[in-house]
Every structure is written in structure tokens, then in C-alpha cells.
C-alpha positions, 0 to 999 in steps of 0.5 A: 858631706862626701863626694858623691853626696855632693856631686849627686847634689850638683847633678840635681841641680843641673838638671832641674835648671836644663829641665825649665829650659825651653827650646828657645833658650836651649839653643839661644847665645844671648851677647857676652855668652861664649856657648849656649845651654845645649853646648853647657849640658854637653860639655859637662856630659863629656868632660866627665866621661873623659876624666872619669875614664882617664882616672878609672881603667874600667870606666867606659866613656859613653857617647865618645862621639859627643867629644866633637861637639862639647870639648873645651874650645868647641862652639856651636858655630863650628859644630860639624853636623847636628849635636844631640838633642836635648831628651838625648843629653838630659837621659844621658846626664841622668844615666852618667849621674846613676853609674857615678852614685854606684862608684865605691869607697874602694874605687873612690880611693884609688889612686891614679896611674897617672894624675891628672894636672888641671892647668898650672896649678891642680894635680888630681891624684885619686878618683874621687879628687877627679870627682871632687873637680867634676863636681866644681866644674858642673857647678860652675856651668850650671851657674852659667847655665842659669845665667844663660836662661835668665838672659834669654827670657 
């Protein structure tokens, strides 16, 4: 199974999951929970457009604003106004996950100008290495987002 196979498997997951998520659970931290649904859907939002941008010269980030409210070490308890709303981020992981599916083997196989070292131990050299890693990284929110809804029933 190819990258973007795999990564449109994993996006469809996510958003069947945040689809199912009522209001309640949406915004609920449940103890033993660092971040909420919301936080979740939005991290996986922006980390994407961030990485994919900083592999790919002409991939734009959309919703560059969203960056202070969804990156790594951010909390909904520090957020400094209103976050998107749930419709806003399940159209926008929607539309991300169209402009991913259209990427080409050409650009899939490009290699970076600069890779990308993800902690000590993974260095990211193409673009879709960088898909291959997104891929991981939504999967493992989406587990936390199932985990989240489980614990706010």
C-alpha cells in the first residue's frame, strides 16, 4: 500500500471518529488527558500543513493562524481566544486530505532541501518520508481521540 493509500485510510479514520463526537465530548478533557478532541483534530490539522510546507516549496499552509492554538506544547487552557470550531476544522481536514490525495509520484519523490529531524532519531528526506511520518502521527492522535471519546461517555 503506497503512501497516500495509507494516509487517506488514516484521515478517513479520523474523521469518521471526530464526526461521532458530540459537542460534550468535543471540548471535554477527561483526568489523565493532556488536550481534548478539539486540541487532537487541530494538532493533526496543523502539523501537517507546517511539515508538508517546510518539505514541498509550493505547498501553502492554509489556516496559519490555527498554529497558536494546535502546536506541540499548546493547551486549551492557555488558548489565547476562541479556536475553530468543530464544522471549521472537520471542512478543513477534509479539504487538507483532497490537496494530499492529488500530490504526484514526482512530488512524492522529491527530495528535501533540508530534511527534517524528528527528535534524536528520525531524519526525514523525501516528501513522502514526511507523509509516511504524518500518516504515524494522525494515527496515534486518532487513538487518543478514540480514547478521549470512550472516556467521555
Amino acid at each position: 500500500m503506497g503512501a497516500l493509500q495509507q494516509f487517506s485510510m488514516a484521515r478517513g479514520y479520523t474523521l469518521g471518529l471526530i464526526k461521532r463526537a458530540d459537542e460534550h465530548a468535543w471540548d471535554a478533557q477527561p483526568e489523565g488527558f493532556s488536550n481534548t478532541v478539539q486540541w487532537n483534530v487541530g494538532h493533526i490539522y496543523s502539523l501537517t500543513e507546517d511539515l508538508l510546507n517546510r518539505a514541498m516549496n509550493d505547498y501553502p499552509v492554509d489556516k496559519l493562524e490555527w498554529a497558536e492554538f494546535f502546536a506541540p506544547g499548546t493547551s486549551p487552557s492557555t488558548w489565547p481566544s476562541t479556536p475553530p470550531a468543530k464544522e471549521e476544522l472537520i471542512v478543513a481536514m477534509k479539504g487538507q486530505g483532497k490537496r494530499i490525495s492529488q500530490l504526484t509520484e514526482l512530488q512524492l519523490s522529491h527530495r528535501l532541501n533540508t530534511p527534517i529531524s524528528i527528535g534524536k532519531f528520525i531524519t526525514l528526506e523525501t516528501v513522502e518520508e514526511v507523509l509516511q511520518f504524518l500518516t504515524w502521527h494522525e494515527g496515534m492522535h486518532a487513538g487518543l481521540i478514540d480514547g478521549l471519546l470512550k472516556a467521555s461517555r
